[in-house]
C-alpha positions in Angstrom: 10.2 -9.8 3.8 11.6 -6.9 1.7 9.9 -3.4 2.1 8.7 -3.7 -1.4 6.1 -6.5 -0.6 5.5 -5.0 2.5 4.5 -2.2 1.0 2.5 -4.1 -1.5 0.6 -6.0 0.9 0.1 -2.7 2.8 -1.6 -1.5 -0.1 -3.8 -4.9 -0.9 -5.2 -4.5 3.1 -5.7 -1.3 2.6 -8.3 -2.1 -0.3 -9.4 -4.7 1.0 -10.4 -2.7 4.2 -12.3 -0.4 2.4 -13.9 -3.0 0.0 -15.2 -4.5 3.4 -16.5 -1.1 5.3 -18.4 -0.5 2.2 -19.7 -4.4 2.3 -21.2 -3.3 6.3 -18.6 -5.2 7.5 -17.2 -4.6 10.9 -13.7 -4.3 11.6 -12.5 -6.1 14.5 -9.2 -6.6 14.5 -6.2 -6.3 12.3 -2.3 -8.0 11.6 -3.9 -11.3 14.8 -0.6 -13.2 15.3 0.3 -15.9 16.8 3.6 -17.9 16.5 2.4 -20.4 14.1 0.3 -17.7 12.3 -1.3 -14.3 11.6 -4.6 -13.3 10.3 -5.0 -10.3 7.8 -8.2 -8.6 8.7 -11.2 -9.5 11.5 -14.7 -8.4 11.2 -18.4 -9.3 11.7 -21.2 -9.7 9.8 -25.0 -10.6 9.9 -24.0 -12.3 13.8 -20.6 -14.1 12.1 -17.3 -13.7 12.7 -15.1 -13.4 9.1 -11.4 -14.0 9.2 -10.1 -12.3 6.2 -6.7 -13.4 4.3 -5.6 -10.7 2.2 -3.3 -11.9 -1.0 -1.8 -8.8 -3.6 -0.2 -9.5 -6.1 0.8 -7.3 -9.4 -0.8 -8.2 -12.2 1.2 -10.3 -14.7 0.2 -10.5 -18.2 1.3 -14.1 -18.4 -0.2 -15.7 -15.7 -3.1 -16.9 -14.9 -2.6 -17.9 -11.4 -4.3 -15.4 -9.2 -3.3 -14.3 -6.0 -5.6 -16.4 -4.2 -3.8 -19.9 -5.3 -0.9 -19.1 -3.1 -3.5 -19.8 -0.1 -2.2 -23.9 0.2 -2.8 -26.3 2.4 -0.5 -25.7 5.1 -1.5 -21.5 4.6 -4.7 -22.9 5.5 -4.3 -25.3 8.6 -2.5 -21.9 9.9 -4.9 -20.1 9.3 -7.7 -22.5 11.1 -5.6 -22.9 13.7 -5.3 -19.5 14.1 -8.6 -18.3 13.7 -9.4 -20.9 16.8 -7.0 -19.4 18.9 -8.9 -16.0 18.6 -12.5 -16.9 19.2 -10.8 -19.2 22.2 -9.2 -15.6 23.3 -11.9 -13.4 23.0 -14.2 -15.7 25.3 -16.6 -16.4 22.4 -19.1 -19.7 22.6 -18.4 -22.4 20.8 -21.5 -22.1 18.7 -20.5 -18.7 17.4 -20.2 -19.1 13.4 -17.3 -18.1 11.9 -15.7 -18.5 8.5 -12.6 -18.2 6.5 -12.6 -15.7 3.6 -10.0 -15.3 1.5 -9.2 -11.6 -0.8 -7.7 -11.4 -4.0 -6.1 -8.1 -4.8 -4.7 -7.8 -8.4 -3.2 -4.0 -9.0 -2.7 -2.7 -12.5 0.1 -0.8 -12.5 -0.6 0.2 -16.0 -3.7 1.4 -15.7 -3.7 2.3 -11.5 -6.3 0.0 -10.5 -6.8 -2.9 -8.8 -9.0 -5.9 -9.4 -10.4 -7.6 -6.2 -12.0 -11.1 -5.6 -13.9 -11.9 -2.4 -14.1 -16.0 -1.9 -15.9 -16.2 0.7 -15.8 -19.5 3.3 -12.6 -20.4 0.9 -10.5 -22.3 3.8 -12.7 -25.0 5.8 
């Protein structure tokens, strides 16, 4: 991965970490990997775990794909499997709920801003 969209996606967590504390969202953990995958963001809320997929992209004038639609199907069997591995990890019960959310981060270079989208429960 070049430093560029390193550095991007640096950014795009960083929002998306603050976008969360301010949402009374926990922090749990951050950067989980595994060998077959890595989770973004951890956190809690209201007695659930949230695994938190962070995609930034700059915006582009001439597309209307968002950042989110790069989540696909094999992104999100990684992500599952991942997510699993965790909660197996960290001792939780099996009746814990948990979700998938993914978060779209759009920056404006233009203007200096950025555009997020939460989907929540987006991978099942």
């Amino acid at each position: 991965m070049s430093a560029s969209k390193r550095q991007l996606g640096n950014l795009g967590e960083k929002i998306a970490l603050d976008y969360l504390k301010k949402q009374n969202y926990h922090i749990l953990d951050r950067n989980y990997q595994r060998k077959w995958g890595e989770i973004d963001i951890i956190t809690s809320k209201d007695k659930e775990i949230v695994f938190v997929e962070v995609k930034t992209r700059k915006k582009n004038q001439n597309s209307f794909i968002g950042p989110e639609e790069s989540v696909g199907f094999f992104k999100q069997k990684r992500l599952i499997r991942t997510a699993q591995t965790y909660l197996l990890k960290e001792n939780y019960p099996p009746e814990t709920n948990w979700q998938i959310d993914v978060i779209a981060v759009e920056l404006d270079e233009q203007t200096r801003r950025a555009n997020l989208r939460h989907i929540k429960n987006a991978v099942y």
